[in-house]
Each structure stands twice: as C-alpha cells, then as structure tokens.
VOZA-158319 format. One record per residue (C-alpha): x, y, z negated; residue in one letter; residue number from 1. Coordinates in steps of 0.5 Angstrom, whole numbers, plus 2048, in hexadecimal, padded with zeros to 3 digits. Example, Ala and Ser with C-alpha at 12.3 -4.5 7.8 and 13.67 -1.06 7.14 Angstrom:
% residues 2
X/Y/Z/rest/nr
819/7F7/7F0/A/1
81B/7FE/7F2/S/2
% end
This chain:
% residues 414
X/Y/Z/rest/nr
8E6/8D2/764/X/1
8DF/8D1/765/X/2
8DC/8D2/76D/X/3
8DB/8DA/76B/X/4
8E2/8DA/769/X/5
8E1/8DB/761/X/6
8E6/8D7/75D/X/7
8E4/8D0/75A/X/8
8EA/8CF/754/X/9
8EA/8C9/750/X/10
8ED/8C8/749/X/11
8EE/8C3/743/X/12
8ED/8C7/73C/X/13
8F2/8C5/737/X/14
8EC/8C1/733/X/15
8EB/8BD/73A/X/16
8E5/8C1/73C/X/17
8E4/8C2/743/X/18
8E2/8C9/747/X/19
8E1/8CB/74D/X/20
8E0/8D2/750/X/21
8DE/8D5/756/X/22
8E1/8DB/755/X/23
8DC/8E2/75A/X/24
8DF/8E8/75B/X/25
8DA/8EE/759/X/26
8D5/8EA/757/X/27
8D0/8EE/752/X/28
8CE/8E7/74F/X/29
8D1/8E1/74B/X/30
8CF/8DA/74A/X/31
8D2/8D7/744/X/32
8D1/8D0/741/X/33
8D3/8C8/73F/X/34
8D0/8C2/742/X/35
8D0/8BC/73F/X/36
8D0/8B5/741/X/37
8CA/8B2/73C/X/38
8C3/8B2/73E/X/39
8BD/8AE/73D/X/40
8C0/8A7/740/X/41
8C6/8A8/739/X/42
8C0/8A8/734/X/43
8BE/8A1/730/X/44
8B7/89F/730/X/45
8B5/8A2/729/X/46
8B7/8A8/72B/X/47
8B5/8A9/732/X/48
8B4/8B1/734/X/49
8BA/8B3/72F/X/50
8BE/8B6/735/X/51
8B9/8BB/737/X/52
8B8/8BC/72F/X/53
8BF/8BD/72D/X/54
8BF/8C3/734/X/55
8B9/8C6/730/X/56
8BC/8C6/729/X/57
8C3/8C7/72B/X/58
8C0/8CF/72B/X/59
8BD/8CF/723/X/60
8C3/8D0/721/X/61
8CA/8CF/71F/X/62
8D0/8D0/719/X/63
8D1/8D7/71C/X/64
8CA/8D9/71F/X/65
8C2/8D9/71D/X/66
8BE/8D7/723/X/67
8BC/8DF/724/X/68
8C3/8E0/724/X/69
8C3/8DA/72A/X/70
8BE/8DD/72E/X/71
8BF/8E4/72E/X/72
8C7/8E4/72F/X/73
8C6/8E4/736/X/74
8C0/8E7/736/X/75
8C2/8EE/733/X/76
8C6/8EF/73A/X/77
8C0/8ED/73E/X/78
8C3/8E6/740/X/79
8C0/8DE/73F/X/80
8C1/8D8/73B/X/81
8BF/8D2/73E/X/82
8C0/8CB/73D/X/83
8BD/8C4/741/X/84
8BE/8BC/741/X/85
8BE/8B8/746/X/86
8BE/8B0/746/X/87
8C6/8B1/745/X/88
8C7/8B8/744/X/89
8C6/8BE/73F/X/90
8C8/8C5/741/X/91
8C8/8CB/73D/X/92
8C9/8D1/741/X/93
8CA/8D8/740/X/94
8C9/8DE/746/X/95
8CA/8E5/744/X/96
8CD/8EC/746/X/97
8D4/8EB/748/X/98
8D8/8EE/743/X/99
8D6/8E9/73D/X/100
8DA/8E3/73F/X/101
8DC/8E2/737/X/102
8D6/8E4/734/X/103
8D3/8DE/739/X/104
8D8/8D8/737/X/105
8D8/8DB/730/X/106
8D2/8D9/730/X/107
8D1/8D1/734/X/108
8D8/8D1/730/X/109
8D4/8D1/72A/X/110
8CE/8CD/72B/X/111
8D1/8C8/72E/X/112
8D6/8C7/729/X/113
8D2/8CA/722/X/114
8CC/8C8/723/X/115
8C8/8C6/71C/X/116
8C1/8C4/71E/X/117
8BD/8C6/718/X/118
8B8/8C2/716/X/119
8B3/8C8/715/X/120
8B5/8C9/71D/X/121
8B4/8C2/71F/X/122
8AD/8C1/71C/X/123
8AB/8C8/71F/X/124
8AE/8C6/725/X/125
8AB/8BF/725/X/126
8A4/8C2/726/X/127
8A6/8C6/72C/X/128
8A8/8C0/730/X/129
8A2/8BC/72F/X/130
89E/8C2/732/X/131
8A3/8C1/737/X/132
8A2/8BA/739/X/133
89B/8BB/738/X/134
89B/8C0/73C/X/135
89F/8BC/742/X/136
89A/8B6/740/X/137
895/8BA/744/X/138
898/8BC/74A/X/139
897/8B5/74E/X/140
89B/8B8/754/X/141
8A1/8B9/74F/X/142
8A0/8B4/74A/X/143
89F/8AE/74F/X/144
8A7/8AE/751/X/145
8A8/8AC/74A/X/146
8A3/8A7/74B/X/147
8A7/8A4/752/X/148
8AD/8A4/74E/X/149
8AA/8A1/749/X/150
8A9/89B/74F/X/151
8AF/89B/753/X/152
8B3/89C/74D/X/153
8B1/897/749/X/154
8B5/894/743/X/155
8BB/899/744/X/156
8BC/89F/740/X/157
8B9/8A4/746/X/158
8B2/8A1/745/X/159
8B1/8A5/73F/X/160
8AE/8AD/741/X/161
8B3/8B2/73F/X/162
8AE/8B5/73A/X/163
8AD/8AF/736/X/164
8A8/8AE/732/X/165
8A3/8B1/72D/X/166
8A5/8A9/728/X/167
8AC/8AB/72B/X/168
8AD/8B2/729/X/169
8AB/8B1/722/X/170
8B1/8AC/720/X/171
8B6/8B2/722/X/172
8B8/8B5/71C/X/173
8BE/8BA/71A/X/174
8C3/8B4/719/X/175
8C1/8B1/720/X/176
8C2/8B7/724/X/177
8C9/8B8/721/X/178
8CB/8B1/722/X/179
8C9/8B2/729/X/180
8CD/8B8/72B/X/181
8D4/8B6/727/X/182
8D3/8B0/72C/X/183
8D1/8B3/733/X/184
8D3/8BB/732/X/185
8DB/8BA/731/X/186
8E1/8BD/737/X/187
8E1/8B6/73A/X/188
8DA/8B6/73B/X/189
8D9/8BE/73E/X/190
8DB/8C2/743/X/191
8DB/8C9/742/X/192
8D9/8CE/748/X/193
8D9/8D6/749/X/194
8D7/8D9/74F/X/195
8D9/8E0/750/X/196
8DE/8E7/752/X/197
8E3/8E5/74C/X/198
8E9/8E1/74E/X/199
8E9/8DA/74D/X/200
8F0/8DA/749/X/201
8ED/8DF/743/X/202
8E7/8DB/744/X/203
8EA/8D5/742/X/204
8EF/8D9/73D/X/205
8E8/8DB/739/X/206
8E4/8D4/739/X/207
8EC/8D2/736/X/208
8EA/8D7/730/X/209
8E2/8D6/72F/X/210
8E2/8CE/730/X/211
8E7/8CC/72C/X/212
8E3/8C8/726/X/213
8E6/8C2/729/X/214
8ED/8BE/729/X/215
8F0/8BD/72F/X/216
8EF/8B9/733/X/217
8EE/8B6/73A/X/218
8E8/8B6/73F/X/219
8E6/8AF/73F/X/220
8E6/8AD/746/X/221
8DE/8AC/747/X/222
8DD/8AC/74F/X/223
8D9/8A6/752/X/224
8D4/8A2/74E/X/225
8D8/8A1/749/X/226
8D6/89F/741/X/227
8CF/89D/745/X/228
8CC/897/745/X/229
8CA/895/74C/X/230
8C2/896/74E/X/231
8BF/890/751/X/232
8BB/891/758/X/233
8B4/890/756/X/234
8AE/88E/75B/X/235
8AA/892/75E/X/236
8A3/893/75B/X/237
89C/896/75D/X/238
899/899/756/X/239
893/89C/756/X/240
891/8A0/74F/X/241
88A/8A3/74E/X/242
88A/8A9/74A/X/243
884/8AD/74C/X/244
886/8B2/751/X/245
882/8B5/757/X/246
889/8B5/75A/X/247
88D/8AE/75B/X/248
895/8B0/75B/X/249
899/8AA/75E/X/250
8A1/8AA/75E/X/251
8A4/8A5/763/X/252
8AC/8A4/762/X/253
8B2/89F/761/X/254
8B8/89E/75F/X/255
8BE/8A2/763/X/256
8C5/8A2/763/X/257
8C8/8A5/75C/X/258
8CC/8AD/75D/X/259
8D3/8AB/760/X/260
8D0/8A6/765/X/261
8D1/8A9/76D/X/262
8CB/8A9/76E/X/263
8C8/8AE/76A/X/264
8CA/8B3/76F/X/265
8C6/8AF/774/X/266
8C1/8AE/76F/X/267
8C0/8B5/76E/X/268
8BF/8B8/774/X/269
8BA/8B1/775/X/270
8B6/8B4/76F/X/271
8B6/8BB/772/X/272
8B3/8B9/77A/X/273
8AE/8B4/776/X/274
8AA/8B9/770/X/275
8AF/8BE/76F/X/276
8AD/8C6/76D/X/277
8AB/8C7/774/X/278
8A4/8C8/776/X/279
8A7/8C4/77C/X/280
8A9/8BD/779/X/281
8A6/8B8/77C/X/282
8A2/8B5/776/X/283
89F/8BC/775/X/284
89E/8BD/77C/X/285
89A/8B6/77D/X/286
897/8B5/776/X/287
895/8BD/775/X/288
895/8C1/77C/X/289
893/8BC/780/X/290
88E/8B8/77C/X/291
88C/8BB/775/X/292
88D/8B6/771/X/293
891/8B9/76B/X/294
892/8BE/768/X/295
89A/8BE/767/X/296
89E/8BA/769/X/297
8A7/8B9/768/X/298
8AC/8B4/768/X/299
8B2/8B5/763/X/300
8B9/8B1/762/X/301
8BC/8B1/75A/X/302
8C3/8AE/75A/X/303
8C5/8AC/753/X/304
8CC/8A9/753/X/305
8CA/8A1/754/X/306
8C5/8A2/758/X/307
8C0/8A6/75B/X/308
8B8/8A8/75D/X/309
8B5/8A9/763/X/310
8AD/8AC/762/X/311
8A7/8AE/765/X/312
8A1/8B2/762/X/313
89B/8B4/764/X/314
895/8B6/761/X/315
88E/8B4/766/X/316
887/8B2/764/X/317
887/8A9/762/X/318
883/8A7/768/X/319
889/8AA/76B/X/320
88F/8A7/767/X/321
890/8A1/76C/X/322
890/8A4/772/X/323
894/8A9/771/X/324
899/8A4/76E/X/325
899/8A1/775/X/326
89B/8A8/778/X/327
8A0/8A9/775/X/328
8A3/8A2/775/X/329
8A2/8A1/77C/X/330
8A5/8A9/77D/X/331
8AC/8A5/779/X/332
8AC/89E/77D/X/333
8AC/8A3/783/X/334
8B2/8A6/781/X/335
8B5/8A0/77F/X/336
8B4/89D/786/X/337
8B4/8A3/78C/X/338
8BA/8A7/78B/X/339
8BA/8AF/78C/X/340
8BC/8B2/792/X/341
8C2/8B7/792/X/342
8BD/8BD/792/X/343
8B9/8BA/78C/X/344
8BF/8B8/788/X/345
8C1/8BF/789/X/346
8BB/8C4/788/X/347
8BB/8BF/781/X/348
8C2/8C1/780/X/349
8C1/8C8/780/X/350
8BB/8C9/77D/X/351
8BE/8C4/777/X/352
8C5/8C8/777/X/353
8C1/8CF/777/X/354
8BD/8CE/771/X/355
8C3/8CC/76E/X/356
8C6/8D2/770/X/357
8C1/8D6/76D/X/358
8C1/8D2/767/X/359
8C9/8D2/766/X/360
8C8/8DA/764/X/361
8C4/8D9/75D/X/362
8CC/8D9/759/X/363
8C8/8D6/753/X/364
8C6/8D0/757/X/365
8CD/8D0/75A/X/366
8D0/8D0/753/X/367
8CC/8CA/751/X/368
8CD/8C6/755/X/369
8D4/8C7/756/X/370
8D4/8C5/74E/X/371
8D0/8C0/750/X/372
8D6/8BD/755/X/373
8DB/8BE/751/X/374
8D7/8B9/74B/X/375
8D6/8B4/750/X/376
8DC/8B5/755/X/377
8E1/8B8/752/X/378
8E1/8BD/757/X/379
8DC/8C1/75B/X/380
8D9/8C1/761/X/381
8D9/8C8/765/X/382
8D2/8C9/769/X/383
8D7/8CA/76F/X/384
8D9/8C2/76E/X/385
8D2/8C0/76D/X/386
8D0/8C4/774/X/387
8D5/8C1/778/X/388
8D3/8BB/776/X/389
8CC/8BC/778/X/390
8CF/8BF/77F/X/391
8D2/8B8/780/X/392
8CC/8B2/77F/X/393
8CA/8AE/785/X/394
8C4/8AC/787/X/395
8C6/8A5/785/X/396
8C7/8A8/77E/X/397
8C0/8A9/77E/X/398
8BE/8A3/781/X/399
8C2/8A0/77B/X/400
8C0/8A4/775/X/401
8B8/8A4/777/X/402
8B9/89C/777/X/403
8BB/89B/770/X/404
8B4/89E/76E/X/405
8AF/898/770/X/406
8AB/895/76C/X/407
8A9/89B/767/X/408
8A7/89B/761/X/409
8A0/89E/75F/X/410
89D/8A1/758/X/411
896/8A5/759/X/412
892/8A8/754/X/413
88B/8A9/755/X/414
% end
C-alpha cells in the first residue's frame, strides 16, 4: 500500500520482465510504460549519444507499424507518448484515458521488441538531434552542467553529455542502433510499469499477452552498482572558460554519496534549506533578496548508482563570480559547523515534507519514479517511507551532510 491507501503489486512475467502497478481506484488517467537501465554511461566511445538517439528512433517504425502510425496511436484518443534518457535510464511511457490499457502496452510492447530503425529515418532523425544539440550549446545556463560533468567526472563514462555529439551522432547507423537495443532492451534489463483503475492482476494478465516476443526468463538481479566499473574520486578544481557572455554562469559542486547511501535523505533535506525551490532558501535570500548579486540561483542533488553529485548554480555579473562564491561557501561551512536549533530543524522540516506532499499528487511523476525504484532497488519507495525519513533527521545529520561538501569544485563561463 501506498500512503494514500492505493495498492503497489509486483509481479515477475514469464519472460522474467519485471512490473510494478500502483493500482487508483477511479482515477480518469493512466501512465503506462518500461524503463530500462541503460544510458549514456553504457555507451562505447565511438558512439557517444546513441542512448538518447536510439529513444528518438525507437519512434520511426517497427516490423507492425510506420512512424505515423507510432505517433498517432496514442494521439487519436487524446493521450501522449513520451520518451527521456538519463546517464543510466531510458524511459518510454505513455498517459492516456483510462480504458485504453491495451492499446497502450500493445504499443511499448511493439516498439520495444520490433523496433527497425530504417536508415531513411535514422538519417532524417540524425538532423534534428544536431539542431538539438546546437540548440542546447547555446543555452550556457544549460549547457554548463554538462561542462561540470565533463571536469568532476573525467575518464569515466559519465563524463560524456547525454546528447552526444555532432562527430558522434554521425557513426550511428541502423546496424548500430539494433545492436544497441538487442543488448539493453531485453526482460532482464526493464521494468514495466502501469498506473491507473485497472486491477494489478488483469494488468499483469494483459502485458503477459503483448510482451511475449521474448524466451523466458528471469529478472537479472541488477540492484546495487553492480556491472559498473567503480568511478574514481577526482580532485577539486577551479576552471574558468570564456565564451563571450555579458552574464557569468558558475557551477560549485562535488561528489556526494550515491543513491542507497543513508545519507541522501539528510542530504536532500540539506539541498532544500540551502537553494531549494523557495524564495526563502538561504543562498536565494543572501545572494538574491538581501544583496543582488544573481539573477538566479539553486542548489541540486543527482544520485546515480555508484555515486552522486551535489550542485550550486548561479547566474551573476563576472565582477561578482568571486564573491558570491565566498557567500555561498561561508553559508555551507556554517552549516557544517553550527547545528540548528529544534525550531529551525523543524520549520525546515515542514517546509521540505509540504512540498513534497504537494509534489506526491502529480500520479505521472509518481509512476516514474516508482518505476524508477523498482530498476534500481528492486522495489519501491513510497512518499510516506520518504516523509518519515525526513520527519526523523537530526541536527547532527545535518551537521554531518554539510560537511562532506567542502572543499567544492568550481566551473564558470564568462
């Protein structure tokens, strides 16, 4: 059971495909898809961008259907196909009108299974995710993450941007592309998941139906870090790149605890009281409200599965770059030094779970991330489980967290 009483059920299909159902009585909406644990940190150096690509292509047609026939089988009942990659998962989901459950896994069914990759496709689909990465090339505020990753990651395969590039782009050909997808997209390798009215057991009995192009098998036990190459520790740096912007962007970040450490609940509620999405976060209020020196400003956490990043961003004029890193450092040593008292752990707290709450409402999100939690864990975390884990940190779980931030590294473009 969830913390609003709706049912999580899990199930093993006789191919050894694992899914996960949150099953909502009376909702009007389903969300419906498969999440597979390969990303750009699984791709080899000739062909860096080809997990992103191969989720664009997967669309342009397959042994049943042309690319039209993809886009509009969804469509046509006013529901979405969607798709995104991460550095460690690909997802392809679905949301529509309750009531459509099998058009929906006929389809992911399909394309995850039939996918064919026609080189008329590939090359016109080649062309618009150049137009993508050029167009995120110049956005310095988006771009410059990739540039940190490039620096805190180096010589691992989460140094590369999840886009590739134009060179890399252009060795991914249709044999490519299918090698790719026979290797990553297979039972063992993916969890299906369905949110929605419909009852967890006819659900499973369906997806039994529509995903059974493949032998039977079993789930590969892929919880943990496993089949990864352990990432190294890097030394922190301070890098300054001239682009020929008015406005400097600046990233300040380090290497943080990976995605099952016990600390990441400490860590996010940490995140939160420094740059979180309230005005009243204290690198907002120092560097924004009270001086003026940015134009925006956030801290963030990424938690992959053998490691984690910490980051703060902030936009600002380049005589300022300096000073307000000494802000923002200073505002973290504080925290790492001077524990809170009860009443401001406490108004921390809540602030953090009520957004949370708010948050726990949009069933999409949900469904991704309990996909997501079953990949990675096995199982799911409900938002209760995560509520009571922030309703039960200490201030020395503070103290504790903020301490394993200095010294940060630091990337600005000016």
């Amino acid at each position: 059971m969830d913390s609003t009483g709706n049912e999580i059920h899990h199930t093993v299909l006789r191919s050894g495909l694992r899914a996960v159902m949150h099953h909502r009585p009376g909702s009007v909406v389903e969300h419906c898809g498969v999440a597979v644990r390969a990303g750009s940190r699984d791709e080899h150096p000739d062909h860096y961008g080809l997990a992103h690509f191969v989720e664009h292509t997967i669309f342009k047609g397959t042994l049943r259907r042309r690319a039209w026939h993809i886009l509009n089988r969804m469509e046509r009942i006013g529901g979405e196909l969607n798709a995104y990659t991460t550095k460690e998962e690909t997802v392809i989901y679905t949301t529509y009108p309750a009531g459509h459950t099998p058009r929906s896994l006929d389809l992911i069914a399909d394309l995850v299974e039939n996918s064919q990759f026609p080189t008329v496709e590939i090359d016109r689909e080649r062309l618009v995710v150049a137009e993508e990465i050029d167009t995120y090339l110049d956005i310095p505020s988006e771009g410059i993450y990739d540039d940190f990753d490039e620096l805190i990651f180096a010589g691992t395969p989460l140094a590369h941007p999840i886009l590739g590039s134009r060179d890399s782009i252009e060795r991914l050909t249709t044999d490519v592309c299918r090698s790719y997808l026979t290797n990553f997209y297979t039972p063992d390798n993916m969890v299906l998941f369905y949110s929605g009215p419909e009852k967890p057991e006819k659900v499973a009995r369906m997806a039994e139906r529509y995903f059974s192009g493949h032998a039977e098998g079993k789930p590969r036990n892929i919880v943990g870090a496993d089949l990864k190459e352990p990432i190294p520790a890097s030394a922190p740096f301070d890098e300054i790149r001239e682009i020929g912007t008015h406005q400097a962007h600046t990233i300040l970040g380090t290497r943080i605890s990976d995605m099952y450490s016990p600390k990441r609940y400490a860590m996010s509620l940490l995140t939160n009281i420094l740059g979180g999405p309230g005005m009243n976060s204290q690198l907002n209020v120092a560097l924004r409200e009270r001086r003026g020196l940015v134009y925006t400003v956030d801290a963030s956490t990424a938690l992959l599965s053998d490691t984690g990043l910490f980051t703060i961003y902030y936009g600002c004029d380049a005589e300022d770059v300096e000073r307000c890193r000494r802000i923002a450092t200073d505002i973290i040593e504080r925290q790492a030094e001077h524990i809170l008292s009860a009443r401001q752990l406490e108004d921390a707290k809540r602030q953090y779970i009520g957004q949370l709450t708010v948050a726990s409402t949009n069933t999409e999100q949900r469904a991704l991330n309990m996909a997501r939690s079953t990949l990675f864990r096995g199982h799911t975390i409900s938002p209760q489980e995560h509520l009571d884990a922030i309703r039960a940190l200490s201030p020395s779980d503070i103290i504790t967290a903020a301490s394993t931030l200095i010294p940060l590294s630091r990337l600005t473009l000016i």
